[in-house]
C-alpha positions in Angstrom: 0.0 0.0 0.0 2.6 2.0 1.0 4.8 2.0 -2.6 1.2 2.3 -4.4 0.3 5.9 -2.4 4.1 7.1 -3.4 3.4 6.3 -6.9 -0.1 8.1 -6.3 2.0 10.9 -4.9 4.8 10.9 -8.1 2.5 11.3 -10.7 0.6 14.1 -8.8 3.6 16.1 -8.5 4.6 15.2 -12.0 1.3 16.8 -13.2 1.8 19.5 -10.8 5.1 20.3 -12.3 3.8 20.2 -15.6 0.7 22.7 -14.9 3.3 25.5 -13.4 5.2 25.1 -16.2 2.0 25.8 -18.4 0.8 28.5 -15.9 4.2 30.5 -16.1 3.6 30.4 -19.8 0.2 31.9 -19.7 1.1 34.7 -17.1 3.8 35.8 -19.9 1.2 35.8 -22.4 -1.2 37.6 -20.2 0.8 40.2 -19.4 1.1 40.9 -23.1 -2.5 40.4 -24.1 -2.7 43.5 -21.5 -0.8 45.7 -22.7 -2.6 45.2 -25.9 -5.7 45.9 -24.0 -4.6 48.8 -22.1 -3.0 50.2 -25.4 -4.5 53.4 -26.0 -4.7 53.6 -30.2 -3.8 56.5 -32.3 -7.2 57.1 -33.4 -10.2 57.1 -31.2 -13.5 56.5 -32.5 -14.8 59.7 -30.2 -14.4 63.3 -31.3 -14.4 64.6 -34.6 -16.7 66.5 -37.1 -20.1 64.8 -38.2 -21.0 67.2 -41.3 -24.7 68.5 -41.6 -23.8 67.8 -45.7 -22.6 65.1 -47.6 -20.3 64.9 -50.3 -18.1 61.7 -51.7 -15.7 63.6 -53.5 -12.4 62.4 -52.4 -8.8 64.6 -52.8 -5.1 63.0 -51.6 -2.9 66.5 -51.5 0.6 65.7 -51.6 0.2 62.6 -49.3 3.4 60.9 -47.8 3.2 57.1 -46.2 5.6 54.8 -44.6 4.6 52.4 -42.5 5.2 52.5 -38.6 7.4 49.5 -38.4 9.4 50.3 -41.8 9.4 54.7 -41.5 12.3 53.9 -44.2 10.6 52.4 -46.3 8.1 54.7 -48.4 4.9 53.7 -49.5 3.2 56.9 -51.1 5.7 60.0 -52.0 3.7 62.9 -53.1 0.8 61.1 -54.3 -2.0 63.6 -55.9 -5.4 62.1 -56.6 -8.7 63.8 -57.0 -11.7 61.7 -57.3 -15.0 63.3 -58.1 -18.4 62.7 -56.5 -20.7 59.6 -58.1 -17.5 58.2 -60.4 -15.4 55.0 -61.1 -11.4 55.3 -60.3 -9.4 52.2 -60.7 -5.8 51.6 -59.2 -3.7 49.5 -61.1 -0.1 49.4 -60.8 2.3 45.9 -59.6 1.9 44.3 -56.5 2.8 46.0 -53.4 2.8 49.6 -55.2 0.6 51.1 -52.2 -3.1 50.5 -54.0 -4.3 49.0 -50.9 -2.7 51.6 -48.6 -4.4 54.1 -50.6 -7.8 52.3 -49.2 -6.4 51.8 -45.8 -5.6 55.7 -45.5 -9.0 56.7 -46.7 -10.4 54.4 -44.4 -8.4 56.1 -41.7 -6.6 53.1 -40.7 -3.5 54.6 -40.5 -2.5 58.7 -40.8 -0.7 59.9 -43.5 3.3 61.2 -42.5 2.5 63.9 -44.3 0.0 65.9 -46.6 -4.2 65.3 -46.5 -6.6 63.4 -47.6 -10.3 65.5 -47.9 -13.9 64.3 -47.8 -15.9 66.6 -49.5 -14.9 70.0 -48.0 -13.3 68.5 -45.0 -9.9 66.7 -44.0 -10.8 63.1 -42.9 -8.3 63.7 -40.0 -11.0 66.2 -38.5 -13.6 63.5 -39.3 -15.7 61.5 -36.4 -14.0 57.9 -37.5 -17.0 56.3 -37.2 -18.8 58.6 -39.3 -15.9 58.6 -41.9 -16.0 54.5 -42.4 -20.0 55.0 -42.1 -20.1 56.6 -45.3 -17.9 53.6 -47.0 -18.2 50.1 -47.6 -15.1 47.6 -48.6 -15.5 44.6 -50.8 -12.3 42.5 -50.0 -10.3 39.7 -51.9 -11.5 37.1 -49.0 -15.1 38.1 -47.8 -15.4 37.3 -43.9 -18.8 35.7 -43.3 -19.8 34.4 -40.1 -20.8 31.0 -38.8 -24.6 32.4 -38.9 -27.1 32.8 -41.4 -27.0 34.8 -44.4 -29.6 37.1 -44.0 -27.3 37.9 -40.7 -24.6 38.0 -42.7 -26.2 40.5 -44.9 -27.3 42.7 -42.3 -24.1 42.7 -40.3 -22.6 46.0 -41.8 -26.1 48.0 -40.0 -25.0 46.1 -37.0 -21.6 47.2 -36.6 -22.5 50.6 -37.7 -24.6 51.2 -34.1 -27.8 50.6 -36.4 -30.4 49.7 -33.4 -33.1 48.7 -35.9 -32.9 45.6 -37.6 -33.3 45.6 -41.8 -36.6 44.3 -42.7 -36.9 41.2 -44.8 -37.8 43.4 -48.4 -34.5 45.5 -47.3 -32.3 42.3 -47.4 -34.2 40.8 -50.4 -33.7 44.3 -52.6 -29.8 44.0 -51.9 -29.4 40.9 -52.5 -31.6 41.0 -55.8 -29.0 43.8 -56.9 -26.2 41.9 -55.5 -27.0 38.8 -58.2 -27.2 36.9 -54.7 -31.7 36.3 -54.4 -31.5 33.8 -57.2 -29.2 31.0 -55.8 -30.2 31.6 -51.8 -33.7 31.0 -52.8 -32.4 27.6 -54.3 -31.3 26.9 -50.7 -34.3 24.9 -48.8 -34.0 27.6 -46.0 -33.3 30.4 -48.0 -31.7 33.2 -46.3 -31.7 31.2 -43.1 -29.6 29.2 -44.5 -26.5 28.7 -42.3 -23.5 29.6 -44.1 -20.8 27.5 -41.8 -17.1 28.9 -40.2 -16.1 31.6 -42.8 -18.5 30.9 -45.2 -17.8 26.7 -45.5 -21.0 26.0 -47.2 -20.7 28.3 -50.0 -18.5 28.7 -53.1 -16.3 31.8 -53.7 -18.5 34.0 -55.6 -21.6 33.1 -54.0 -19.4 34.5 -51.1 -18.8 37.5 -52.9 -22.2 38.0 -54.0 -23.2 38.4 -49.8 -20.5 40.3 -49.3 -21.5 42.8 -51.8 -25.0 42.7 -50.5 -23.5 43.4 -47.1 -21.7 46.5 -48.4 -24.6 47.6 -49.9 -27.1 47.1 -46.7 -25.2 50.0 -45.2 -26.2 52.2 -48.5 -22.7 53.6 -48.7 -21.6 57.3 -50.7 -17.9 55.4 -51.0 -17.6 52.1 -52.0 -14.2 50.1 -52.0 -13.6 47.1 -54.1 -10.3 45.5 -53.3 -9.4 42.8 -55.8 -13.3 41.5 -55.1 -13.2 39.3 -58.1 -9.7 38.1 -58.6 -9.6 34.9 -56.9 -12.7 33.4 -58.7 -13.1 31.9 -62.1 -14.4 32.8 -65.3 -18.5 32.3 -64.1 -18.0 33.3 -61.0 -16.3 36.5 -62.0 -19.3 37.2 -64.8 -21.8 37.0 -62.0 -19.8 39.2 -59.1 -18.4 41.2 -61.7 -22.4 42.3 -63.1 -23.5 42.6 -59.3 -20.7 45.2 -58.8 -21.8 47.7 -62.0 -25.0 47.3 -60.5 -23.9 48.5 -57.1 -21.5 50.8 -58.2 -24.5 53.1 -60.0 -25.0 56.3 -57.9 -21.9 55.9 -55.7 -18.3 57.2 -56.0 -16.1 53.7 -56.2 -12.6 53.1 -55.9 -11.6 49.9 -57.6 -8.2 48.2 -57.3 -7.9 45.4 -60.0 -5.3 43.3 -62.0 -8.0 42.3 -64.6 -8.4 44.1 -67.9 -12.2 43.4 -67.6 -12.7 44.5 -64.0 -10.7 48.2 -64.7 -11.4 48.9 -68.5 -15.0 50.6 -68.1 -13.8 53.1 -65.4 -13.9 56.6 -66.0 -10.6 57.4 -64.7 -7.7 54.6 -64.6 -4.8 55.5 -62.4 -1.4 53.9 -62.7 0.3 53.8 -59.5 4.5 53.6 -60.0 7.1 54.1 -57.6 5.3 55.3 -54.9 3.0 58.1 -56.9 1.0 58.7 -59.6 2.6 57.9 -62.7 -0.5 58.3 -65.3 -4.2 58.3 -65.3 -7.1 58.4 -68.0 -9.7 56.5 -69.4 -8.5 53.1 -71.1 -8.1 54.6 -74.5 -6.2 57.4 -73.4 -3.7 55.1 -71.4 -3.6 52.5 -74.0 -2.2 55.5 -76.5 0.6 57.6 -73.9 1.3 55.4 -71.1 4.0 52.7 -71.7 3.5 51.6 -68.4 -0.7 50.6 -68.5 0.7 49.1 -72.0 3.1 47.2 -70.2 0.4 46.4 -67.2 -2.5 45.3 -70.2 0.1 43.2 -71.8 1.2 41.2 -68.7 -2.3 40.7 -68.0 -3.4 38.9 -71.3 -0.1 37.2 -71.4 -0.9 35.6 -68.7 -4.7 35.0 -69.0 -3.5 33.1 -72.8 -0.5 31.1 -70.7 -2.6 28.6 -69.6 -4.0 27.4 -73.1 -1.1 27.8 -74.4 0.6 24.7 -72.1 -2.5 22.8 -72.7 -2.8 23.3 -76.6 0.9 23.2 -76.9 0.5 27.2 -78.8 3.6 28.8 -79.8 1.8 32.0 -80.9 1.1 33.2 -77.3 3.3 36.1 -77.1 1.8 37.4 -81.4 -1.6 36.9 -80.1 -1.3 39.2 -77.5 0.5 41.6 -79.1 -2.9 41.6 -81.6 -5.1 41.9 -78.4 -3.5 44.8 -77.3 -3.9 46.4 -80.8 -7.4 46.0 -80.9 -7.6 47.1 -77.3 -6.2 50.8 -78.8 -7.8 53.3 -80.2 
């Protein structure tokens, strides 16, 4: 009895041992989750200037960006960009050329280093933060839905906005009609209480899309962001996200950033973004004619939409049929 309580004993202490071990750990973690809580951000969501008018026109004077952990490294160097009230701008440039910063600095996610960024008359810095991203709506690459339904889904932008009244079911059917999104959540056997899984699980990447851009568009928003919304999905997909977003887009300034010829093409203003500014903008035509760089950009792009039938059809002719595309493609 005697060598069976030691052994009762060992193996207590041994799981003992094991549990400070663990609980040292999670003090060190603690204390740094705290200081995350009791981290006081740059930008408080109190304060600020909630206009008596609205406007969606949208200026970037002279705007300088590095961001805090890389101060060396600029993002934007005197970047100039005026977008006018109820238009289409796209940003097209290479990868990691600042497009998205420009959305994350209107969003007022970060501040500038240096120059402003205006809302109508006003500088977003003077701007209530809640009312400055209450007047937007962002369509991402990877939508985040919810392990809920989709008509919560839908609604959740009014939510988050401090919305105390919950959308009516002809609210969530009208943006979802216009978001190409009705049509296949009525083929659902619950419809729009239809549980959508972890992250959207049960649904395929543009039906995804489709409820994300119905989300966006619950909150009515002047400013609507589209952040490569249709890049990741494939040719059907794209047709069906791609005719929900010209339907939203009507009445509304948008800001577009795109690698595809189709999504960017139709815009009225096209800006190319190089070395840290702007390097061009115009319509399509007008880039396609001057700017060796959106030549450059349009070429890449159908070089590499023709790639893949070219490895499966074993086409030499890749590189002369895009060079034909592009011709056609100018005025």
């Amino acid at each position: 009895a005697f060598v069976l309580y030691v052994s009762q004993i060992g193996a207590s202490l041994a799981t003992l041992a094991g549990l400070f071990s663990s609980f040292m750990g999670a003090i060190g973690a603690s204390q740094r989750i705290f200081e995350i809580i009791d981290r006081v951000p740059l930008i408080l969501n109190e304060g600020g200037i909630v206009p008596d008018t609205d406007s969606s026109r949208i200026c970037f004077s002279s705007v300088c960006f590095a961001y805090p952990t890389r101060l060396d490294v600029p993002v934007l160097d005197n970047f100039d960009l005026t977008i006018h009230e109820n238009t289409t701008v796209a940003l097209v440039g290479t990868s990691g050329g600042g497009k998205t910063t420009v959305m994350s600095l209107l969003l007022r996610l970060y501040e500038p280093t240096s120059g402003t960024i205006t809302l109508g008359s006003h500088n977003i810095s003077h701007l209530n933060p809640s009312y400055l991203r209450g007047t937007m709506a962002l369509v991402a690459q990877e939508p985040v839905l919810f392990a809920t339904s989709i008509r919560e889904n839908i609604c959740y932008g009014c939510l988050a906005r401090g919305d105390k009244q919950v959308p009516d079911e002809g609210a969530v059917t009208a943006v979802a009609k216009i978001a190409n999104a009705d049509q296949f959540v009525m083929n659902f056997t619950e419809g729009y209480d239809t549980m959508v899984g972890e992250r959207g699980v049960r649904l395929s990447g543009g039906q995804k899309q489709r409820i994300a851009i119905a989300r966006a568009l619950m909150v009515n928003p002047r400013v609507l962001l589209l952040d490569e919304a249709t890049s990741a999905l494939d040719a059907e997909s794209e047709h069906l996200v791609q005719g929900a977003i010209d339907k939203a887009m009507i009445g509304r300034t948008t800001v577009i950033i795109a690698h595809r010829l189709s999504t960017v093409m139709n815009a009225d203003k096209i800006v190319v973004i190089d070395n840290h500014t702007v390097a061009d903008s115009g319509t399509h035509e007008e880039l396609l004619s001057r700017s060796q760089k959106y030549q450059d950009l349009v070429k890449r792009q159908m070089q590499s939409s023709l790639t893949p039938k070219k490895e499966a059809a074993g086409d030499s002719d890749a590189p002369g049929k895009s060079n034909a595309m592009l011709a056609e493609c100018s005025p």
